[in-house]
C-alpha positions as a Markdown table, in Angstrom:
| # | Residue | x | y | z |
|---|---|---|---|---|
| 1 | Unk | 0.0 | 0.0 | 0.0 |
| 2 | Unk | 1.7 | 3.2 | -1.1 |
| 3 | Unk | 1.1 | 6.6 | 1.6 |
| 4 | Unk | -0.5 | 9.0 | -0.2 |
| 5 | Unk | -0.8 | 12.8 | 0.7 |
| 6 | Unk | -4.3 | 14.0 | 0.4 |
| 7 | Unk | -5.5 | 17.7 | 1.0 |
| 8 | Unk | -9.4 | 17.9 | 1.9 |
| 9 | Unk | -11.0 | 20.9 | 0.5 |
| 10 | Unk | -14.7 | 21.9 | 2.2 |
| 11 | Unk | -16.5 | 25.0 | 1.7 |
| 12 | Unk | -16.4 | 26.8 | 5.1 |
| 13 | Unk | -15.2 | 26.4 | 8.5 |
| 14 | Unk | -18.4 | 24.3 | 9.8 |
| 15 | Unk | -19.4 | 21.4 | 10.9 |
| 16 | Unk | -22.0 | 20.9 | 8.7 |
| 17 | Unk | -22.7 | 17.4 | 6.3 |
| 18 | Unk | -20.0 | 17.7 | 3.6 |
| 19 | Unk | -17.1 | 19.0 | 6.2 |
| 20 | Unk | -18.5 | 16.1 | 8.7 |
| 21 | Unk | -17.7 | 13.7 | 5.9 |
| 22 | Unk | -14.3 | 15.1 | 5.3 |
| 23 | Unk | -13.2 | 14.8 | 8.7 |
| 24 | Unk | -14.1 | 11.4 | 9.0 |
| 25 | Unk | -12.8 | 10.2 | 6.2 |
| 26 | Unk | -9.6 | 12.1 | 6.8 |
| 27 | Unk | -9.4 | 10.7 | 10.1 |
| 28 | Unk | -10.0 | 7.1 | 9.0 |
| 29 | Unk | -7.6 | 7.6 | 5.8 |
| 30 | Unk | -4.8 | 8.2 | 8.0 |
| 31 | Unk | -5.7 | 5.3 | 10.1 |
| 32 | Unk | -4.8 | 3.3 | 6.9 |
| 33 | Unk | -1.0 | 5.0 | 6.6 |
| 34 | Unk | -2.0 | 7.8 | 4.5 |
| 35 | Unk | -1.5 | 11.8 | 5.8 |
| 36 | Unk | -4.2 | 13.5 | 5.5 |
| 37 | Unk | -5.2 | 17.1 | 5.8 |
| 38 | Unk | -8.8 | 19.1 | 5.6 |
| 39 | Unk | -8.8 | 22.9 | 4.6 |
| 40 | Unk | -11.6 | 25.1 | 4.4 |
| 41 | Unk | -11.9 | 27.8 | 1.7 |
| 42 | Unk | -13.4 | 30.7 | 3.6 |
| 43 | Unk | -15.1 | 30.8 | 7.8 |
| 44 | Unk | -18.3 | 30.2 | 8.6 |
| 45 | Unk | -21.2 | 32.0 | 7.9 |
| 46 | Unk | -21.2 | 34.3 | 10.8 |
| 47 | Unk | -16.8 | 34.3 | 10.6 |
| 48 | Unk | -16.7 | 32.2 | 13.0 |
| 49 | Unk | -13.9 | 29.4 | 12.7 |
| 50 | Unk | -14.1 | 25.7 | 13.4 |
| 51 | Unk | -10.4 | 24.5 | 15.2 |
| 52 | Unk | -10.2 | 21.4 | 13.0 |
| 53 | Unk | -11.0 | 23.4 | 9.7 |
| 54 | Unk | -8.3 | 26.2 | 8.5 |
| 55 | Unk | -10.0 | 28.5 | 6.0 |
| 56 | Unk | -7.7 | 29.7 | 3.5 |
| 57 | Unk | -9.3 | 33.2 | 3.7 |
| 58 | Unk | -10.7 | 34.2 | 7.0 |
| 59 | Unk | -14.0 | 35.8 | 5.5 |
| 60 | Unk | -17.7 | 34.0 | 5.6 |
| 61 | Unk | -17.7 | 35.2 | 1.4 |
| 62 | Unk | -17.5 | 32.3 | -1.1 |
| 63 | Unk | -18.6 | 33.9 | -4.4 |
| 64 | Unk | -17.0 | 35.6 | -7.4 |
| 65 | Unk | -15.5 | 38.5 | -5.4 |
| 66 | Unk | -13.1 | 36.3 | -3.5 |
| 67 | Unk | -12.3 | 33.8 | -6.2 |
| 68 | Unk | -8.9 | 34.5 | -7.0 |
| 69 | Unk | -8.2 | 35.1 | -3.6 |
| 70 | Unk | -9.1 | 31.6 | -2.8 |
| 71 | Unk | -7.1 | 30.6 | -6.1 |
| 72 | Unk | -4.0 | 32.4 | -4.8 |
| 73 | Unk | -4.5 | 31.3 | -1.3 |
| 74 | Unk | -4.8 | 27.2 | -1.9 |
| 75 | Unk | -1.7 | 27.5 | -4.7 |
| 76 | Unk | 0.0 | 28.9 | -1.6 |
| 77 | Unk | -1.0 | 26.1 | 0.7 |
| 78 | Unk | -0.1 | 23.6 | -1.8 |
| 79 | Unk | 3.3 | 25.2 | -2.3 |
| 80 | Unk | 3.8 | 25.3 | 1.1 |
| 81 | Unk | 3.0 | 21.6 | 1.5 |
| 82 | Unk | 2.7 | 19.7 | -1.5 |
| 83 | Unk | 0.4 | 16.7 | -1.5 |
| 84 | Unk | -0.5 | 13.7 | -4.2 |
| 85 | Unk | -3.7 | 14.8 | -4.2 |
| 86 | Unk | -6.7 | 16.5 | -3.7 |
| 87 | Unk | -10.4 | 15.7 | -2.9 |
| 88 | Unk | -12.7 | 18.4 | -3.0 |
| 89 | Unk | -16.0 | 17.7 | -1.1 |
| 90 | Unk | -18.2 | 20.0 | -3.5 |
| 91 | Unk | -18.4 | 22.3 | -6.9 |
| 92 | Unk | -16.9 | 25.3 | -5.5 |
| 93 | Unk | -14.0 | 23.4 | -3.7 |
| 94 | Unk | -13.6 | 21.5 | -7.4 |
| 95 | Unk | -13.6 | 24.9 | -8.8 |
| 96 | Unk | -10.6 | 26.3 | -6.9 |
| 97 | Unk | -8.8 | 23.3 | -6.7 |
| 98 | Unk | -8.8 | 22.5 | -10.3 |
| 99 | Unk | -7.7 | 26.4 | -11.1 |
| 100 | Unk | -5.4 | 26.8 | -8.1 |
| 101 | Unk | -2.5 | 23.6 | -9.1 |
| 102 | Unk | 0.0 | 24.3 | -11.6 |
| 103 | Unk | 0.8 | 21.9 | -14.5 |
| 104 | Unk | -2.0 | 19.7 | -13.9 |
| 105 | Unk | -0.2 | 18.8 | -10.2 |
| 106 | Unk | -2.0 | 17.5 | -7.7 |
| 107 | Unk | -4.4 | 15.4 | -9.0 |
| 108 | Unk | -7.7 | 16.7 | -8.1 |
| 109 | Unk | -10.9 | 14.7 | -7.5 |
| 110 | Unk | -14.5 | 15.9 | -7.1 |
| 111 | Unk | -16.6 | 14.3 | -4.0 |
| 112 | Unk | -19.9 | 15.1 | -5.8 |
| 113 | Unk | -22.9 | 16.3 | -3.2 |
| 114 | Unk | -26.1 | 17.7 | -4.3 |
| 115 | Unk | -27.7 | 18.0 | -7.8 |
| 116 | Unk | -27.1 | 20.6 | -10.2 |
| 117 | Unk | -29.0 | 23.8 | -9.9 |
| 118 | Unk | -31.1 | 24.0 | -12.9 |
| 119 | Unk | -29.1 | 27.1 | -13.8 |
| 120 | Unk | -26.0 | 25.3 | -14.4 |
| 121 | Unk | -27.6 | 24.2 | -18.1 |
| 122 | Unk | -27.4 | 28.1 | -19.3 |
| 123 | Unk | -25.3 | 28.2 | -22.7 |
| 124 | Unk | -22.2 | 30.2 | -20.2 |
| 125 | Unk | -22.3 | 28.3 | -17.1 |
| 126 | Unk | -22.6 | 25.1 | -18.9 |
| 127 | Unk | -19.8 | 25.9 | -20.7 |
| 128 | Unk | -17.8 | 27.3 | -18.4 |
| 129 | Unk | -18.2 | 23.8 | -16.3 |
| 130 | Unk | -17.6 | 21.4 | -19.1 |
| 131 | Unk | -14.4 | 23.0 | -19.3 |
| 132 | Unk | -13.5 | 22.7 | -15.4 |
| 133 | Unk | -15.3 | 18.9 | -15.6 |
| 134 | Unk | -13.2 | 17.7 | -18.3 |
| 135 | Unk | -10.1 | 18.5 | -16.3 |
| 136 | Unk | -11.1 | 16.7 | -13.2 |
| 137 | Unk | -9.4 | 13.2 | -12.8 |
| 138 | Unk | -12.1 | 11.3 | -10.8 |
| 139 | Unk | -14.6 | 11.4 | -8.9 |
| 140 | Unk | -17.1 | 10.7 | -6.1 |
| 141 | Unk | -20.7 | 10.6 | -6.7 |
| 142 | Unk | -23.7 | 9.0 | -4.1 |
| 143 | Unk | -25.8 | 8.6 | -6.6 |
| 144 | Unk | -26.7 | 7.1 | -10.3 |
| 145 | Unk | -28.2 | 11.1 | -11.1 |
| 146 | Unk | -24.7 | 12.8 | -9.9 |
| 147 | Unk | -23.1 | 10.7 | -12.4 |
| 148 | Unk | -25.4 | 11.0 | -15.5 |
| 149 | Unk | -24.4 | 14.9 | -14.9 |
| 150 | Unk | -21.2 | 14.5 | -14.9 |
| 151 | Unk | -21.1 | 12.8 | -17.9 |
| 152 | Unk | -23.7 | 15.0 | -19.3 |
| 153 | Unk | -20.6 | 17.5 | -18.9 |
| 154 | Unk | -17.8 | 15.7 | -20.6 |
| 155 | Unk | -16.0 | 14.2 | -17.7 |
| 156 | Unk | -13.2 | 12.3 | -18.3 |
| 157 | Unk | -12.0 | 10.7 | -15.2 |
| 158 | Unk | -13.0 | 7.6 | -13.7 |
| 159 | Unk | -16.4 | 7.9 | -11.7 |
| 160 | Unk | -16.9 | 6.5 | -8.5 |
| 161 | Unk | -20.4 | 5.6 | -6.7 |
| 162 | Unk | -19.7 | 5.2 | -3.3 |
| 163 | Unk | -22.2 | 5.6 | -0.5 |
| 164 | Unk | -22.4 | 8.3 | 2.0 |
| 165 | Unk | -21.2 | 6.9 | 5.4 |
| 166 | Unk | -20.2 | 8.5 | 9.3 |
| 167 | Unk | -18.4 | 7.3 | 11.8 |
| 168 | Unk | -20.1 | 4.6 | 13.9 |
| 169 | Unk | -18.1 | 5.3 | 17.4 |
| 170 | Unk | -20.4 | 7.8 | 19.0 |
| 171 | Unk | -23.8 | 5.7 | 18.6 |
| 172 | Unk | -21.9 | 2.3 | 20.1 |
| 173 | Unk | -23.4 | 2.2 | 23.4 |
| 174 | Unk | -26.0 | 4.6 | 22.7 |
| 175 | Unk | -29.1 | 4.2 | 25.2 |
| 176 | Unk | -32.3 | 5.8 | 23.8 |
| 177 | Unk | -33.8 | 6.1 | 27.3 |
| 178 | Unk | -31.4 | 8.0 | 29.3 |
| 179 | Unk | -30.9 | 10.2 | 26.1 |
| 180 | Unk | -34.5 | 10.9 | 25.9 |
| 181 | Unk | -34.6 | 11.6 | 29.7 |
| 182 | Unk | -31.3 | 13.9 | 29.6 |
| 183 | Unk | -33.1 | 15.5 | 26.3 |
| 184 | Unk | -36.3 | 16.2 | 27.8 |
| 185 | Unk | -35.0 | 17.8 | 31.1 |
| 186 | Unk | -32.3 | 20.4 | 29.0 |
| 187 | Unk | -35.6 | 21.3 | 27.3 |
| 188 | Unk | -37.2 | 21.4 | 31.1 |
| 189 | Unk | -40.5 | 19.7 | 29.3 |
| 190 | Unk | -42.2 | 16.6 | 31.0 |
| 191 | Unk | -40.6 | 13.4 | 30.4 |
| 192 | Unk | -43.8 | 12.2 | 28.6 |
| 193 | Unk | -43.6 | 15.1 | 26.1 |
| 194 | Unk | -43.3 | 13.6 | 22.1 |
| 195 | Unk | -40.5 | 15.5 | 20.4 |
| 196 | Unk | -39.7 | 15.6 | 16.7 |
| 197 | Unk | -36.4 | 16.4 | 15.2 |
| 198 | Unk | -34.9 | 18.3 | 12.5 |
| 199 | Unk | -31.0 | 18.1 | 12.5 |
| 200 | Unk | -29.3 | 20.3 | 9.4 |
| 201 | Unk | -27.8 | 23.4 | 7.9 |
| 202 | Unk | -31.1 | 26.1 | 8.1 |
| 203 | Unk | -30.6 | 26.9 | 4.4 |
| 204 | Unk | -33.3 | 27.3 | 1.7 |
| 205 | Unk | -32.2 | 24.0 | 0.5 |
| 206 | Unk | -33.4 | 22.1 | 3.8 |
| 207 | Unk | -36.9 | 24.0 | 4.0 |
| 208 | Unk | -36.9 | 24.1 | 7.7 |
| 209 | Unk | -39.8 | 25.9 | 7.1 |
| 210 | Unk | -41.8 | 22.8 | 6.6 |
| 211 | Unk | -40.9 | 21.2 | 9.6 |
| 212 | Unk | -43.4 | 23.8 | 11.5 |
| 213 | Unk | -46.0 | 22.9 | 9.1 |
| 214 | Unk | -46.0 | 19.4 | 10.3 |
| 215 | Unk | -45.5 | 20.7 | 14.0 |
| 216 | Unk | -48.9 | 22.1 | 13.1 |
| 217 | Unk | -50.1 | 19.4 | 11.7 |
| 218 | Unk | -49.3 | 17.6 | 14.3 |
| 219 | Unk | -51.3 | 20.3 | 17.3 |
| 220 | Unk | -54.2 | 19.8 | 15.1 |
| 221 | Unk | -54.7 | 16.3 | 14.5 |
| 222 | Unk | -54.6 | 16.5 | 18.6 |
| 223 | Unk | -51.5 | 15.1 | 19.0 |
| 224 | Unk | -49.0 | 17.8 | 20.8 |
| 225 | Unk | -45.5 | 17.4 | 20.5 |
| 226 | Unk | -42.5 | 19.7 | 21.1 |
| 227 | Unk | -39.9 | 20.8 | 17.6 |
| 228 | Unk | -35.9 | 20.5 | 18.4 |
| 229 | Unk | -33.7 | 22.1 | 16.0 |
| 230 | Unk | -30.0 | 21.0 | 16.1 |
| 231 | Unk | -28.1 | 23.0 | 13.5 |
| 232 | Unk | -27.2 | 26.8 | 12.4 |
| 233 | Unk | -27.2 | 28.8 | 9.5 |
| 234 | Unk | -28.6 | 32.5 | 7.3 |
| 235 | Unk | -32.3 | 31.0 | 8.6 |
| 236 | Unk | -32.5 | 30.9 | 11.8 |
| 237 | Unk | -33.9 | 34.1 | 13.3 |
| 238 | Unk | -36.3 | 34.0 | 10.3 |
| 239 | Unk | -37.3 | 30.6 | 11.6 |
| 240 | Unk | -37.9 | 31.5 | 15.2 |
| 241 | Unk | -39.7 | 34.9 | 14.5 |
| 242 | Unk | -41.6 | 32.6 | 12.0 |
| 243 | Unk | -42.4 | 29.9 | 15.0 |
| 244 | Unk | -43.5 | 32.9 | 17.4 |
| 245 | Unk | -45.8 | 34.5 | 14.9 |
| 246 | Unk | -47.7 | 30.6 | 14.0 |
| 247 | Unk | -48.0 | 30.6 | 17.9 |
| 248 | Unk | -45.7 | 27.6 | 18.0 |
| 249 | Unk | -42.8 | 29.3 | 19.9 |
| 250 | Unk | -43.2 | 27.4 | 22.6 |
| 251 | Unk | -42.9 | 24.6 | 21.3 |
| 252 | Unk | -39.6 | 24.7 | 19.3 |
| 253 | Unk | -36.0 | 24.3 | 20.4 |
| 254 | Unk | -33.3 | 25.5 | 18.0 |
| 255 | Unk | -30.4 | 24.3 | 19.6 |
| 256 | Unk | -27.8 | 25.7 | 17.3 |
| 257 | Unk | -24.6 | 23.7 | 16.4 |
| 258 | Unk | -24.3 | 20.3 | 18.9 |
| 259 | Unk | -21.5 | 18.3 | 19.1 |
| 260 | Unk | -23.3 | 15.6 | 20.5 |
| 261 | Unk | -25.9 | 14.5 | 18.1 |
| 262 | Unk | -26.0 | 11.2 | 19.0 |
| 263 | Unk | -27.8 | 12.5 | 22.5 |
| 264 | Unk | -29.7 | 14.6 | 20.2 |
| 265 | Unk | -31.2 | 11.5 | 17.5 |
| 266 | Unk | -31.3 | 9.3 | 21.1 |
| 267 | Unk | -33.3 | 11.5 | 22.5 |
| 268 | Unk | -36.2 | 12.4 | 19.8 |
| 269 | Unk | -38.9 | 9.9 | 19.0 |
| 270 | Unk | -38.9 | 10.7 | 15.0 |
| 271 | Unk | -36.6 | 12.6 | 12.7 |
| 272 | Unk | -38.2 | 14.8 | 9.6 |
| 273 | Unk | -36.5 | 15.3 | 6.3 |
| 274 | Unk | -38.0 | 18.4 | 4.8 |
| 275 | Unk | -35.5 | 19.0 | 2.4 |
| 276 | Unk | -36.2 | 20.2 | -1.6 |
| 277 | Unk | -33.3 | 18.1 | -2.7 |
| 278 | Unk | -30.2 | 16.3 | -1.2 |
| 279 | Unk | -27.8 | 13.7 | -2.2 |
| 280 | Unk | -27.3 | 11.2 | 0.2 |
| 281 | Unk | -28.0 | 13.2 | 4.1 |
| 282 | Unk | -25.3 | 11.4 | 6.4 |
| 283 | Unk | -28.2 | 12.9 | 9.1 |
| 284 | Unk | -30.2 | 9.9 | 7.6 |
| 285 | Unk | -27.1 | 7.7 | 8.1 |
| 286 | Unk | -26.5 | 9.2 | 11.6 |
| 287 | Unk | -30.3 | 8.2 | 12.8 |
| 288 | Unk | -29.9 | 4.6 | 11.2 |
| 289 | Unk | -26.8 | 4.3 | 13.7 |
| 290 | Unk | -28.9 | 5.9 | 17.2 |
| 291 | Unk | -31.8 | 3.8 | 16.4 |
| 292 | Unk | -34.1 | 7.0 | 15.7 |
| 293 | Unk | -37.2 | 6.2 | 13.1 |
| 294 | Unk | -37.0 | 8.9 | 10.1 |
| 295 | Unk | -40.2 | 10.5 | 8.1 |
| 296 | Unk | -38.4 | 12.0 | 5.2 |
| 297 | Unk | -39.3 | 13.0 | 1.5 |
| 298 | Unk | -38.1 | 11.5 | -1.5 |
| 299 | Unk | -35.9 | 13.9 | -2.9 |
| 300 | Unk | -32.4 | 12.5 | -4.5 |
| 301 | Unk | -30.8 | 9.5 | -2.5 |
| 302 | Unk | -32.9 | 9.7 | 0.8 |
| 303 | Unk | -34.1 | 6.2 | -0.4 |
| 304 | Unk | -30.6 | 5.0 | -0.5 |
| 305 | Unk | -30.3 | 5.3 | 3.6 |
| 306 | Unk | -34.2 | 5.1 | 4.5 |
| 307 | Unk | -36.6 | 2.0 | 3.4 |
| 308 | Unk | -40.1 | 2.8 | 3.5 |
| 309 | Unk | -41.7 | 1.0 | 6.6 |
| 310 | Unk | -38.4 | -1.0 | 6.9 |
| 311 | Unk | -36.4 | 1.8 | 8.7 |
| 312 | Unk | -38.6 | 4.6 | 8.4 |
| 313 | Unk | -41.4 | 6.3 | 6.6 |
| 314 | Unk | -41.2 | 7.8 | 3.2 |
| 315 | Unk | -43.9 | 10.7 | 1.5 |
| 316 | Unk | -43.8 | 12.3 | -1.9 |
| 317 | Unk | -41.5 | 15.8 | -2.1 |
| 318 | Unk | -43.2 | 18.7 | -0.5 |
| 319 | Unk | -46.0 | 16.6 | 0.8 |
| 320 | Unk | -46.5 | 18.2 | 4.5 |
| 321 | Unk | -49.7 | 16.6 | 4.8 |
| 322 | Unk | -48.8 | 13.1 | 4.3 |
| 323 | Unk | -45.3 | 14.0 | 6.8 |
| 324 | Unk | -47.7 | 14.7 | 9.6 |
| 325 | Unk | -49.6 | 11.9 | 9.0 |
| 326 | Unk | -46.6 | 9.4 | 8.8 |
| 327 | Unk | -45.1 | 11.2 | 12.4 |
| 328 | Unk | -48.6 | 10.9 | 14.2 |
| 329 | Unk | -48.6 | 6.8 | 13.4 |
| 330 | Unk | -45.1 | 6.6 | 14.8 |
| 331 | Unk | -45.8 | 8.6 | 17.5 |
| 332 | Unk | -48.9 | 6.7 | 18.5 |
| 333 | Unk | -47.3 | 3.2 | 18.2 |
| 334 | Unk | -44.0 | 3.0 | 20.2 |
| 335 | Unk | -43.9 | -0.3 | 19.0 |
| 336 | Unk | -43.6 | 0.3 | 15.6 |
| 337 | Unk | -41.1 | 2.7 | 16.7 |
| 338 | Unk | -38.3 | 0.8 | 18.2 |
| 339 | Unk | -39.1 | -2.3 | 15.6 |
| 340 | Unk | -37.9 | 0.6 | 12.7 |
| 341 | Unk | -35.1 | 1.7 | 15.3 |
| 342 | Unk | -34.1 | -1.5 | 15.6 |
| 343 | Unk | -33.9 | -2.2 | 11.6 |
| 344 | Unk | -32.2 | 1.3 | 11.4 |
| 345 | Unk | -29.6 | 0.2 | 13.5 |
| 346 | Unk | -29.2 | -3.3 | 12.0 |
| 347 | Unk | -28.4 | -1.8 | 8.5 |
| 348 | Unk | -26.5 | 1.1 | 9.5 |
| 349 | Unk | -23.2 | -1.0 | 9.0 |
| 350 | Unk | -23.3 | -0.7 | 5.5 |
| 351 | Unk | -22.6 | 2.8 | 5.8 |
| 352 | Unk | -19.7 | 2.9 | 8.5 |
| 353 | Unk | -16.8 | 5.6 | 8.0 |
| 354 | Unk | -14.2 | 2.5 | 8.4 |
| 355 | Unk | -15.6 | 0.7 | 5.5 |
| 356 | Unk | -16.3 | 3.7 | 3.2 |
| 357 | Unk | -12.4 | 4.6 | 3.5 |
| 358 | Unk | -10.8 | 1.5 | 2.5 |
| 359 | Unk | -13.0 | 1.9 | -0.7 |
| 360 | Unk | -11.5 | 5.4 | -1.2 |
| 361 | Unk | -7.8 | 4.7 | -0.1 |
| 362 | Unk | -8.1 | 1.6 | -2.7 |
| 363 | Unk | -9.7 | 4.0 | -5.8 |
| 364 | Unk | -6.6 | 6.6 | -4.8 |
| 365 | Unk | -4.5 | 4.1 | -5.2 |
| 366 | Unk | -5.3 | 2.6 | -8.6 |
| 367 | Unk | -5.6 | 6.7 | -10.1 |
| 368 | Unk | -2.3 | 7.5 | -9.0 |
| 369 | Unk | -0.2 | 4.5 | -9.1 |
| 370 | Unk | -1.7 | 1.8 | -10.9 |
| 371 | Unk | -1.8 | -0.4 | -7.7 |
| 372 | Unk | -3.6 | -3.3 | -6.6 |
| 373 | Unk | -6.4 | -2.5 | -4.2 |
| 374 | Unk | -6.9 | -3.4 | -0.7 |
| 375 | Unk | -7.6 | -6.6 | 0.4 |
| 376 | Unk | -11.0 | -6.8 | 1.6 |
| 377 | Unk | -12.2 | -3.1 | -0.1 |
| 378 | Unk | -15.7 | -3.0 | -1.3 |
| 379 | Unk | -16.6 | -2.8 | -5.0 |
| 380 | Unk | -18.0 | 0.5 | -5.9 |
């Protein structure tokens, strides 16, 4: 097994899905013999900065006005300490990364996340990303969609489907009740109280929006239950003014960024997916692992990680209606409940961190040296 040098390039400083994945896979990389590193192009959205994610430019901007900026800034990092190559965990990360090297050096591979916008197909920006695809030497993609586009765009390289995955670890002796009682007493609520879960970024992208119209839902098909919201982002005072003015405030929890969100998935009785399109959410993946039933829509891979009435509960994009309706059945039959918790859990190997980066290490491998992969690494 050669030791390859691989530079991780996220978005911003936070620890939100695609930087999660980095982290983990870098961390498990170098648990093979391999040295890895994860850079961020800019800070977080409020310029905050993560410890475990440099930015290359200490500003929350990541559009056209800091481009070369960025370009300049990552052709210093990789002068500073070359690597072998580099996997960029999204477009703009691709983008720089591809610009940034000099004489086609490092290899640069795209870790594919979300669909195309449908703006990318414009006569310009099409064009404009052909050129960056065709200059990509592999990459990444969760699903059978993120590669049609790819090719749709003249990519070259060797494509990849490998599934989303996290790591495993912090779910290990996970125990549902105590989390649920820990949960219920930081939110000072009864220990009877039902409480629903959204866990994400609070972007347009994940319509947190609709997780208060099930809430509703939920208050008027008599069936009272309390929101928690673990995660951050450009939508969260809009959210909570938007709670208070429903009348729901009391009832919602934004937590912010947690650390621990295995306590958080141990201590809800059902996870929604509102989201108007993903990839494959590593949230999904996450509640698989704690044992926590998920209603989510079918929007990209979701129905990769969730199998209707097998691990969870699954309703037709943007169908709020059918959501609630799905959460009030789970929430009135505890034994269907732990029998999908218990499935989740069951399956969730399939996506652990450890087995996802032997896959990876043994693609590397074969790009860059011609070697023979690992023993024991999955097909992809």
């Amino acid at each position: 097994m050669s030791r390859l040098r691989i530079l991780h390039l996220v978005t911003r400083s936070e620890r939100r899905g695609a930087e999660v994945v980095a982290l983990e896979l870098a961390r498990q990389l170098d648990a093979l013999g391999h040295d890895d590193r994860v850079v961020a192009l800019v800070s977080g959205f409020d310029g905050s900065v993560e410890p475990e994610l440099k930015p290359l430019l200490r500003r929350p901007d990541v559009g056209m006005a800091s481009f070369l900026a960025l370009r300049r800034a990552l052709r210093r990092e990789l002068d500073r300490r070359p690597v072998d190559l580099v996997l960029a965990h999204g477009g703009r990360p691709f983008e720089i990364a591809v610009l940034a090297r000099r004489r086609a050096k490092p290899s640069v591979v795209w870790q594919r996340i979300l669909p195309f916008p449908a703006t990318m197909w414009s006569p310009l920006r099409r064009a404009w990303w052909r050129r960056l695809a065709r200059a990509g030497d592999g990459a990444v993609v969760l699903t059978n969609d993120l590669e049609f586009e790819l090719l749709r765009l003249g990519f070259r390289g060797p494509i990849w489907k490998i599934p989303n995955f996290r790591d495993s670890a912090p779910f290990a002796d996970l125990d549902r009740r105590k989390a649920a009682t820990a949960l219920r007493a930081e939110l000072g609520i009864a220990p009877d109280t039902a409480v629903i879960g959204l866990v994400g970024h609070l972007i347009e992208q994940k319509r947190p929006d609709r997780a208060l119209d099930v809430l509703a839902e939920l208050n008027a098909r008599g069936e009272p239950a309390h929101l928690v919201v673990a995660g951050d982002g450009p939508l969260r005072e809009s959210f909570r003014r938007d709670a208070s003015a429903r009348g729901l405030g009391a009832f919602v929890h934004l937590l912010g960024q947690r650390r621990d969100i295995d306590v958080v998935l141990g201590g809800i009785d059902v996870l929604v997916s509102t989201s108007q399109a993903e990839g494959v959410p590593g949230v999904l993946i996450e509640a698989l692992m704690a044992g926590c039933p998920v209603v989510a829509m079918r929007v990209g891979g979701v129905d990769a990680v969730v199998e209707d009435r097998g691990t969870g509960m699954l309703v037709d994009a943007g169908d709020v209606t059918a959501m609630a309706q799905r959460v009030v059945e789970l929430l009135r039959d505890a034994a269907l409940r732990e029998r999908l918790g218990a499935a989740g859990r069951r399956r969730s190997d399939e996506f652990s961190a450890r087995r996802a980066a032997r896959v990876y290490a043994a693609r590397f491998e074969e790009m860059l040296g011609g070697t023979e992969p690992h023993a024991g690494a999955a097909p992809s």
